[in-house]
C-alpha positions as CSV (number, residue, x, y, z in Angstrom):
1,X,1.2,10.1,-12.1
2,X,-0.4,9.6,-15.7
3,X,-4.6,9.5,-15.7
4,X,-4.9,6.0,-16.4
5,X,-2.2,4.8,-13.6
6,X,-4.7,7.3,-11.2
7,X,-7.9,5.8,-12.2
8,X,-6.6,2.5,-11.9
9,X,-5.2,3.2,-8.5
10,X,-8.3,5.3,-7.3
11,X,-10.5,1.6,-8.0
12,X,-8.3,-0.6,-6.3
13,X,-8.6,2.2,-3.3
14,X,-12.5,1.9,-3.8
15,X,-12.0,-1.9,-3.4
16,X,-10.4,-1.3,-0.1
17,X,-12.1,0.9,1.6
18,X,-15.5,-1.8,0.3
19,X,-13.0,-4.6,2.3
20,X,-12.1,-2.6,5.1
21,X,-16.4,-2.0,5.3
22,X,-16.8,-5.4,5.2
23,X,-14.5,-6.2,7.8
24,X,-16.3,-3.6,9.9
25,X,-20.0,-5.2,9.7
26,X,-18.0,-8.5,10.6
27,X,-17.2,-7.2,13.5
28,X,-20.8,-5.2,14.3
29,X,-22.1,-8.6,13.5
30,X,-19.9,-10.5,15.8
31,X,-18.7,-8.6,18.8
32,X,-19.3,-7.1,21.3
33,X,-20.4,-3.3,21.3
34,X,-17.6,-1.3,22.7
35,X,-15.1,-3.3,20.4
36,X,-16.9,-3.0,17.3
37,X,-16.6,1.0,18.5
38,X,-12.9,0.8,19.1
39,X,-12.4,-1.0,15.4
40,X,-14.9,1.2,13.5
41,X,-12.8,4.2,15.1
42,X,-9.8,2.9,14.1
43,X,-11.1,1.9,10.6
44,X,-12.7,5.8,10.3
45,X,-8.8,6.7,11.3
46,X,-7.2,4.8,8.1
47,X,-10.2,5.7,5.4
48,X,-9.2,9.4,6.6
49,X,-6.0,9.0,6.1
50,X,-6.4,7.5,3.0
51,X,-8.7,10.1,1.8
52,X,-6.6,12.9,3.0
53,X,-3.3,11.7,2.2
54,X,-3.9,9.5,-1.5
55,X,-7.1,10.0,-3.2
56,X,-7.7,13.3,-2.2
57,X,-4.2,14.7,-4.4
58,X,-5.2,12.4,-7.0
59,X,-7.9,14.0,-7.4
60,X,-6.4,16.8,-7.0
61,X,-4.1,16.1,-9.8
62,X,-6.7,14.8,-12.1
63,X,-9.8,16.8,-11.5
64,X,-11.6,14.8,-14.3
65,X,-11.3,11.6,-12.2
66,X,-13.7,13.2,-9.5
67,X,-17.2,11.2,-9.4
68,X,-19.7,14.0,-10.1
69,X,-21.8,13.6,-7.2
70,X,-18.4,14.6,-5.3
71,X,-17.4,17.4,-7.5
72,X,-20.6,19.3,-6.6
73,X,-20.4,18.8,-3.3
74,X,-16.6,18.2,-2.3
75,X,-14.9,21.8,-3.7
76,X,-12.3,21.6,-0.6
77,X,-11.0,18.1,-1.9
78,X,-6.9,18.6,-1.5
79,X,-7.5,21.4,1.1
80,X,-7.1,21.7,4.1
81,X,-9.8,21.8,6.2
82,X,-9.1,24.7,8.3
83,X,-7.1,26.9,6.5
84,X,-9.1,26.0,2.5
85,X,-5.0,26.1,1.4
86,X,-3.8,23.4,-1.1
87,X,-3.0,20.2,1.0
88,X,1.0,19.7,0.6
């Protein structure tokens, strides 16, 4: 994937995953407490994936695109967490 197609898709991702937040305080706000804890655990589930799965091989691909307050502290980012091997 070229940089700019990358940085574009890694801020539309950051949009979501502000969306999918929202939608989770809607649901603190508004229901009741064991399904807001259902939904927030299904909503960790999908920004995981998403991490794991999409942004974390972009950035894998284009290290420059890394914020630098993750670079410093997110080395493993396209590793898997067990083994520290590159992420397929």
């Amino acid at each position: 994937m070229k940089q700019e197609i990358a940085a574009e898709v890694l801020k539309r991702l950051a949009s979501a995953r502000g969306e999918l937040n929202e939608g989770l305080r809607t649901v603190q706000q508004h229901c009741e407490e064991d399904e807001f804890k259902r939904f927030r655990r299904e909503i960790g589930k999908l920004m995981g994936a998403l991490f794991l799965d999409v942004v974390g091989p972009i950035y894998k691909e284009h290290p420059t695109l890394i914020p630098p307050e993750m670079n410093k502290t997110n080395s493993h980012v396209g590793q898997h967490k067990k083994t520290g091997r590159a992420r397929p």
